[in-house]
N, C-alpha and C positions, 0 to 999 in steps of 0.2 A: 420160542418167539418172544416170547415173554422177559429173555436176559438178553434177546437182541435191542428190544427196545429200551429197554434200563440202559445198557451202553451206549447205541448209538447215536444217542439224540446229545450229549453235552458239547457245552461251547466251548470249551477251553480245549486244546490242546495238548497240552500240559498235563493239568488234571483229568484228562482222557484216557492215556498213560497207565499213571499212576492209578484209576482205576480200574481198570482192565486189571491191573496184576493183583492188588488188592484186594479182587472179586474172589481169586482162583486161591490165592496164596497166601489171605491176611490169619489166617492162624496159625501159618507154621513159623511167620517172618514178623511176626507182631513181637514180640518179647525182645528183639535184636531193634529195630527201626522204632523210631520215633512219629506216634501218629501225624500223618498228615492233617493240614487243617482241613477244616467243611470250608463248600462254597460262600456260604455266607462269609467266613471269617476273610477269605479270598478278597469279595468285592469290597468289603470296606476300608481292606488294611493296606492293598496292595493291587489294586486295579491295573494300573499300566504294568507291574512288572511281568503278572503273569497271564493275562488275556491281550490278544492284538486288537487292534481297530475295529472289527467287524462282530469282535465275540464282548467286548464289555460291556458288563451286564446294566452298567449306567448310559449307555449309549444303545440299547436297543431299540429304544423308542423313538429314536431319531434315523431309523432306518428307513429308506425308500419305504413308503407306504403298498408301493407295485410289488414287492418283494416276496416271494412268499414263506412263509413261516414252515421248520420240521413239523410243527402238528397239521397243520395242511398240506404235507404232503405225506405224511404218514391216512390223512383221511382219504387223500386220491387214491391209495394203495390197494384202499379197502373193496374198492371195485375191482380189484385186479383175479384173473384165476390163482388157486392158493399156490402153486408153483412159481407163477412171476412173480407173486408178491414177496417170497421169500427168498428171491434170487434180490429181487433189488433191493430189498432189507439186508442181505449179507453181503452185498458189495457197500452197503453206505458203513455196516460195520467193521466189514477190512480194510477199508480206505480210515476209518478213524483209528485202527489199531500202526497202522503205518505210521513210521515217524516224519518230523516234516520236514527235514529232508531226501527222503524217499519218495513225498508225495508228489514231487515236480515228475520225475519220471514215471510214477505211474500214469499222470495228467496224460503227461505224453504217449502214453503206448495207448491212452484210450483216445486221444486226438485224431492218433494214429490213423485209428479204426473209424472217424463218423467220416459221413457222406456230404454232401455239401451242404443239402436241408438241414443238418443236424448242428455244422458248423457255424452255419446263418442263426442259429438260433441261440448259441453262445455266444455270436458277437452281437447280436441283438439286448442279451440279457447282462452279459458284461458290461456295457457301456454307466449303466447306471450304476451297478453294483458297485464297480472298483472306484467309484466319488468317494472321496473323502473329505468330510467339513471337517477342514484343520483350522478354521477360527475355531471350533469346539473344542478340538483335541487338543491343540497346541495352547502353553500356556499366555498367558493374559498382556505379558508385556510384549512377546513376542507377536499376536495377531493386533496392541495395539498398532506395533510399529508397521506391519503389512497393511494394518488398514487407511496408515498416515500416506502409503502411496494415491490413495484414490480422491477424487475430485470430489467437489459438492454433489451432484448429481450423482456418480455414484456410491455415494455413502446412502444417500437416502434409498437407492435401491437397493443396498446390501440390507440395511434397515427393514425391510419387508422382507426378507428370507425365513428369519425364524426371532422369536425371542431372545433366544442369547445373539443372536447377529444384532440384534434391535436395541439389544442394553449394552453391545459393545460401542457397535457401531454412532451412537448417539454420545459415549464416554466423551469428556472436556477434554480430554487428553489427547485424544484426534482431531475433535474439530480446533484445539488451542492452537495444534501445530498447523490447519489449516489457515488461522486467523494469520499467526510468524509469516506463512508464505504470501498473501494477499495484501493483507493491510498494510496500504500506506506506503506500497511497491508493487511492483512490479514481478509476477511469477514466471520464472522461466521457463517454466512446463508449460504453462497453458497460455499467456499474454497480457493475462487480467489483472488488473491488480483493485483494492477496494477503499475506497476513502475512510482518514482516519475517526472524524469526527470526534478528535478531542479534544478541540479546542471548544467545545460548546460544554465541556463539564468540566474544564481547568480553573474558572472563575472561582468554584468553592474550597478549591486547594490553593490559593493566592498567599503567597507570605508577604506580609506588609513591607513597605518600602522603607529601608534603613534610612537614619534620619542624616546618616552621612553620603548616600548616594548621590550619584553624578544626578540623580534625579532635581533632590533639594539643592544641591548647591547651582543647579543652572537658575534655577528661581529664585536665589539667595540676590540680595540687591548690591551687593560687593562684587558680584562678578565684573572687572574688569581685564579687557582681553588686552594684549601688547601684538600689537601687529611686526611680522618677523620680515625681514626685509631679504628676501630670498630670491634670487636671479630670477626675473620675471620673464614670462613667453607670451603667450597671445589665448586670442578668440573660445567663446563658449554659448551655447544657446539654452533652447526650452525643453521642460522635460515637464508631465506631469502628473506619475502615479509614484506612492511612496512605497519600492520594491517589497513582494510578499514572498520570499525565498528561501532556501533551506539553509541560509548564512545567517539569517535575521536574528537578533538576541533572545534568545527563548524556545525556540522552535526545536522541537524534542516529537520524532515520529513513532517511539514504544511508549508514551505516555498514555497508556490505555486505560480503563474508567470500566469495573465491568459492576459498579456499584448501581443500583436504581434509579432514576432520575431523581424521584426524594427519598434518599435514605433514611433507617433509623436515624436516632441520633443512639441507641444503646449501640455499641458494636458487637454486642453479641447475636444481637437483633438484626445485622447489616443481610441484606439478601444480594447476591454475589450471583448477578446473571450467566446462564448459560452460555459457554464459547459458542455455542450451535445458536442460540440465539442473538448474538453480536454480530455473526458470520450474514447472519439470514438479512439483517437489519440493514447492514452495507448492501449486502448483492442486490437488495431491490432500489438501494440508492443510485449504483452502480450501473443498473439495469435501465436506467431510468435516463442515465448520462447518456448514455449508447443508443438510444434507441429515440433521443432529443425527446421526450417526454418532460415536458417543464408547464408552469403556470406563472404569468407574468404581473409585476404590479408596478404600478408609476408612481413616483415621487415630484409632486409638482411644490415650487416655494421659491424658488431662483428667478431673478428676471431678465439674467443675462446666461449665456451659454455657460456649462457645468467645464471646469481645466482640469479637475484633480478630485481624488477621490482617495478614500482607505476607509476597508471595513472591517471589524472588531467579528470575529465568531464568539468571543469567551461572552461579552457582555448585547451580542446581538444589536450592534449598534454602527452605525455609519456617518463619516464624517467628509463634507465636500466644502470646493472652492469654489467660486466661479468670476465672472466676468463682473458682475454686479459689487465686486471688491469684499462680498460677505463670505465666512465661514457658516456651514450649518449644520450643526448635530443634529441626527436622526434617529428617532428608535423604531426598528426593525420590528419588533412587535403590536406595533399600535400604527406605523405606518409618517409617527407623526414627527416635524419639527418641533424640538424639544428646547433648543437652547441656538440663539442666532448671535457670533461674533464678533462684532464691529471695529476697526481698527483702521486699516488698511486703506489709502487714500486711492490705491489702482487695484485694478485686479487680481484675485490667487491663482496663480499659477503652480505650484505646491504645498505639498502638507504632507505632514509623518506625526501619529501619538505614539505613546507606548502606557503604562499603566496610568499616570500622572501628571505627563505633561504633554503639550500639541504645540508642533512648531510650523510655521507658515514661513512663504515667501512669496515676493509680490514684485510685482511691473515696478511697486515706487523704490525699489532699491533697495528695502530692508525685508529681513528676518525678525519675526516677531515670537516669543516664547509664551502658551498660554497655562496658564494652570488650568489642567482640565476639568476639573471637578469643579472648580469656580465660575469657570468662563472668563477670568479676569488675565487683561496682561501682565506680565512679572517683568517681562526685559525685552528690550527692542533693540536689533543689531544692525547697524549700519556700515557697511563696508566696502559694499558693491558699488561701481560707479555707472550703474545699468539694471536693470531691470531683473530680479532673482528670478529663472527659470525652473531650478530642480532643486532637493535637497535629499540627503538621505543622512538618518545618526544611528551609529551603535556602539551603545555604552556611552563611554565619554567624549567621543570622538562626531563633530555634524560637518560636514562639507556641502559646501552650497554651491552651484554654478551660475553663470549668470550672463547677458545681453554685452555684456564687458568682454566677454571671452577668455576669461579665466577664473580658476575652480580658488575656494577658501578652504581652508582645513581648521578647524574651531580644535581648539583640545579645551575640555572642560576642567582634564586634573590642573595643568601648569599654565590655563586663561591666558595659552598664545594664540595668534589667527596668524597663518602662513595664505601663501600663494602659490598657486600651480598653476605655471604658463605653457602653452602648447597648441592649443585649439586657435583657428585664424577666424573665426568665426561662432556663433552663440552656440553656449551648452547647454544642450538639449536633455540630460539624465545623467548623473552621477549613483552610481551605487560601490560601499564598500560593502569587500569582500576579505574573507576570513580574517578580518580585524588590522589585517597588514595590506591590503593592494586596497587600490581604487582604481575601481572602471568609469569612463566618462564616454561620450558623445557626443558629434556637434552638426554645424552644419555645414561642413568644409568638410561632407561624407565619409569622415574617420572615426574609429574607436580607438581609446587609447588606454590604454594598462599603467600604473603608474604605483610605485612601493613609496608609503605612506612613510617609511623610518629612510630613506633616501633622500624622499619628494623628489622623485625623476621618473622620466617616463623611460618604461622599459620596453613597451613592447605599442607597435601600431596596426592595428587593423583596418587592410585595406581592399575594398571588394564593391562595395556600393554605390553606385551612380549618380544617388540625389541625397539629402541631407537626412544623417539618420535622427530618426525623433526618440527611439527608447531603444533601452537593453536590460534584460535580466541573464543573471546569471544561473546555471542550473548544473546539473551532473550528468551524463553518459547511460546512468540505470534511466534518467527519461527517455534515452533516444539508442536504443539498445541495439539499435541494427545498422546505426552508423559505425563504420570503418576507419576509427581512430587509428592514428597512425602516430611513432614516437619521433621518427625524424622530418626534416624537412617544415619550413618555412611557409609554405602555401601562399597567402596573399598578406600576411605579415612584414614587417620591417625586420632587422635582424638584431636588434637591440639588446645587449646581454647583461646579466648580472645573475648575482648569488642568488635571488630569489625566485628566476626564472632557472637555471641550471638546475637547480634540485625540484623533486618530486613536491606538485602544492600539497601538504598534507589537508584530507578531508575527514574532519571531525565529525562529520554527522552523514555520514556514507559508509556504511557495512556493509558493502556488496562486493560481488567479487572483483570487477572494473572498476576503477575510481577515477574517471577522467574527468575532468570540470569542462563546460562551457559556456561559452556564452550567448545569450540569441538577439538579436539587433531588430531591428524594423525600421524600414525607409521610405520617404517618400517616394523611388523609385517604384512601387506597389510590393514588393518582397523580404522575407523572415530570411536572413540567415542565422543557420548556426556553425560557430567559430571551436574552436579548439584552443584552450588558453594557454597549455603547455604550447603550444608548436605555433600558434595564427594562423595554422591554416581555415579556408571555408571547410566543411561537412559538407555540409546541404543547405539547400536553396528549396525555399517554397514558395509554389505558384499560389493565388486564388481569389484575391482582392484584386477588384480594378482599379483603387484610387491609391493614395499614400497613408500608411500605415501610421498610425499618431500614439498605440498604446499596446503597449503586451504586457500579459500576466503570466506566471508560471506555479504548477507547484510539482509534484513528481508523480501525478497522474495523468495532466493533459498541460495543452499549451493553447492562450483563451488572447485574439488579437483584436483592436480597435482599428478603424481606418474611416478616411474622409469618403468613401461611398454611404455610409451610413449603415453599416453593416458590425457584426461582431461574429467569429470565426471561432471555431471550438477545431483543435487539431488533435490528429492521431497521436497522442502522448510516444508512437515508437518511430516518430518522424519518418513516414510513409510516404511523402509528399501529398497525403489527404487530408482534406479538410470532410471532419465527421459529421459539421452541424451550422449552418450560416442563421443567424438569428437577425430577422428585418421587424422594424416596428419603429426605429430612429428617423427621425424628419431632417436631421444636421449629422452633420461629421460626430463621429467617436471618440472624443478627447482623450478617456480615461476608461479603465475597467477596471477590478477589481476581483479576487477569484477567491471566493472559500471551498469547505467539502460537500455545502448543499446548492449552491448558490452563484451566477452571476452577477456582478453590479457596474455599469456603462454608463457614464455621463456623455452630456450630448449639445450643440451647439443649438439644437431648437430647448435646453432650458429644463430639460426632463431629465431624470433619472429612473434608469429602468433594473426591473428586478428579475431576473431567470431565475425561481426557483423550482428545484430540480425533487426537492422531499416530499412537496405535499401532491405530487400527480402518483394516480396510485397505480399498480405495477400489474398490470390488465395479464 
């Protein structure tokens, strides 16, 4: 009994074997063979080649705790009469002298043989046994990749399984590629997607503005523009927020920031936050969007109804127009008016900065350029024979529309101003798009597409019942469950050229769809959105009683202003829901404004209001 138990208690297989023959035979066969190694040398040299899953001797300890061990069944034995105990000791020994391919079939002839109790209680005891934690077993880059399939929520639950699931599961490497699928888009798995929030850490990586940019030279006092005498057409109206869109100069959605809020300044010293904790940081921002969770602040200093608005995320700071003919910088940290504009003999109706400079337009017919760090005007542009309603510039390039009913095109490299006819009525919002088209509005219920190297209008959109007041343009990853289609005209004109035939290339869209659109709001009370390849409508949203006067976009949600006195947060996957109606406005909605924490809504009772969405905490 004594050489039964020496043999049959080892885990290996293999060296099972080899000891069995070794026992009976190692001195007649020792001079001919090369000693076998000892266990020991086994488990440190060669673990996986010669034990399986269940026998390596580094993996014992991670067996079912339920499980029971050969020396506790060698101690049950011990109760046994000395007959049966010797019978089930030399079946456990002949079973390990068998090789393992033989063993299947033995399995089987003693299966054979059990009765149903007997079977219940192998399928009872198998279930746990035959688990295998292949995050353990399986190497490291292979369990990260299986762990990059799981969501937030189950990562933190695999994270409680064991310590090595705890130190994988928490790896940058998983949650990094969590961050790739969420942030700043749209995940196709799940629906979610997480704001980026890098615009509020881009300020300290700012490269100074060359002294030859389109910047200085529009402030330079030599600017004189030659007005180009171009077959003229007609009408344009009012528009009044300066587009915050993923065409915009600058606007970069992988510029991620995973440095501290104040960094070293050594960089060896730099501390380089956790992906898991950037992840966490959004989700409860995220969480917060969704669930209307916000704290609200007023901005009182206007004494006339607020037109226009744009707010700065890098430098935390917000700049409005109003009725009262003044411009007002705001700082968003202290709440306070900082710096008050004076110029303008009627009121602003729009506004657009960008690092250096702020340009205005006004009811009195001009365009005024201000240096913004000064507060002082540099240039005043007069061209309009009517009241400037909208403006929008990127780069070198400002187009203004206006109460006249036709749009300007400013070039700042070659200091032409053109004209673009078509509108029968006031332009209400001009925005260029990817550097070559311009989109306008008016109030003669059209949009109209127009190539900027042609100056003609290529394309008309037609759908809306009453005068539309704004349009942003956006992409297809917003509205992911609209049914883009490549043929067909829809509610479009059929207007053709080289630039509408070919595919719009999308420079800042990495997804797998690349459809552009555009979304409109009308006095009629309704958002559509348009398809820019084809003019056809998508989709139409209900939810506003009155006429819609402002939309904001970015590629998380869609944020609308209307003369109920209301502001509308929509399903970013154009559901025809509206997710959140925000009341506190005493006047119509003139203007919004949208960042990754934040709403901002100007308003004809004189106030500006703040939806902040960061500092409600995440219950």
């Amino acid at each position: 009994m004594k050489e039964i138990q020496n043999i049959n208690f080892r885990s290996s297989e293999d060296s099972n074997n080899g000891s069995n023959n070794g026992s009976n035979n190692g001195s007649n066969t020792g001079s001919n063979k090369k000693p076998k190694p000892n266990s020991n040398h086994i488990v440190s040299e060669f673990p996986r080649k010669y034990y399986c899953y269940r026998h390596r001797p580094d993996l014992q300890k991670a067996r079912m705790t339920n499980e029971p061990t050969m020396e506790e069944l060698l101690k049950r034995t011990e109760s046994l009469p000395q007959d049966e105990k010797e019978k089930v000791q030399a079946i456990w020994s002949l079973f390990e002298t068998v090789s393992a391919a033989n063993r299947l079939i033995t399995l089987q002839g003693i299966v054979s043989k059990c009765c149903l109790n007997q079977l219940a209680f192998l399928s009872d005891n198998l279930k746990s046994i035959i688990r295998i934690d292949f995050i353990t077993v399986l190497p490291q880059e292979i369990a990260f990749h299986i762990l990059s399939y799981l969501d937030a929520i189950s990562l933190c639950h695999a994270a409680q399984v064991s310590k090595q699931w705890n130190r994988l599961s928490d790896d940058d490497v998983v949650w990094h590629k969590l961050c790739e699928q969420h942030i700043d888009k749209k995940c196709p798995k799940c629906g979610w997607g997480l704001p980026s929030l890098w615009k509020q850490k881009k300020q300290k990586r700012r490269r100074p503005t060359s002294a030859n940019s389109p910047v200085l030279a529009i402030c330079g006092p030599t600017l004189n523009f030659q007005r180009n005498s171009r077959p003229p057409s007609t009408p344009s109206s009012a528009s009044n927020t300066a587009p915050s869109t993923p065409n915009t100069s600058g606007y970069d959605s992988h510029d991620e920031i995973r440095t501290s809020q104040n960094p070293p300044t050594s960089h060896q010293n730099q501390y380089l936050r956790p992906w898991k904790e950037i992840y966490s940081e959004r989700l409860v921002l995220e969480r917060n969007w969704r669930k209307g969770r916000y704290h609200v602040r007023v901005l009182r200093g206007h004494t006339d109804g607020v037109m226009c608005c744009q707010y700065d995320d890098c430098n935390n700071q917000l700049i409005t127009g109003s009725y009262d003919n003044t411009v007002r910088v705001w700082d968003l940290e202290t709440d306070e008016c900082i710096q008050i504009l004076v110029g303008h003999t009627r009121c602003v109706r729009a506004l657009q900065f960008d690092d250096s400079k702020l340009i205005t337009g006004s009811m009195d017919n001009t365009l005024k350029i201000w240096n913004r760090h000064t507060g002082k005007c540099v240039k005043t542009l007069a061209c309009h024979t009517d009241g400037v309603i909208c403006l929008h510039f990127d780069d070198h390039i400002l187009v203004s529309g206006s109460a006249d009913c036709t749009i300007k095109v400013w070039n700042f490299n070659t200091c032409e101003c053109y004209t673009l006819k078509g509108h029968q009525e006031w332009v209400n919002q001009v925005v260029i798009f990817q550097k070559t088209q311009l989109f306008s509005c008016s109030d003669d219920y059209t949009i109209k597409t127009w190539d900027l190297d042609s100056r003609t209008c290529i394309r008309t959109f037609v759908g809306h019942n009453a005068q539309v007041q704004c349009i942003q343009p956006a992409f297809s990853l917003l509205f992911p469950n609209l049914n883009l289609k490549k043929g067909g005209s829809g509610g479009g004109d059929s207007r053709k050229s080289s630039c509408t035939r070919n595919r719009i290339e999308l420079n800042d869209c990495n997804r797998e769809s690349s459809h552009p659109v555009i979304i409109s709001g009308s006095l009629d009370n309704i958002i559509k959105i348009w398809s820019i390849e084809t003019g056809e409508c998508l989709k139409t949203l209900f939810g506003h009683e009155d006429g819609i006067w402002s939309l904001a976009v970015d590629k998380l949600r869609l944020v609308s202003g209307a003369h109920d006195n209301t502001v509308k947060i929509w399903d970013k996957d154009c559901s025809g829901e509206c997710m959140h109606t925000l009341y506190g406005h005493r006047g119509a909605v003139n203007c919004v404004a949208l960042g990754d924490t934040k709403i901002i809504s100007g308003s004809n009772d004189t106030e500006i209001r703040i939806w902040d969405f960061k500092y409600q905490q995440d219950i």
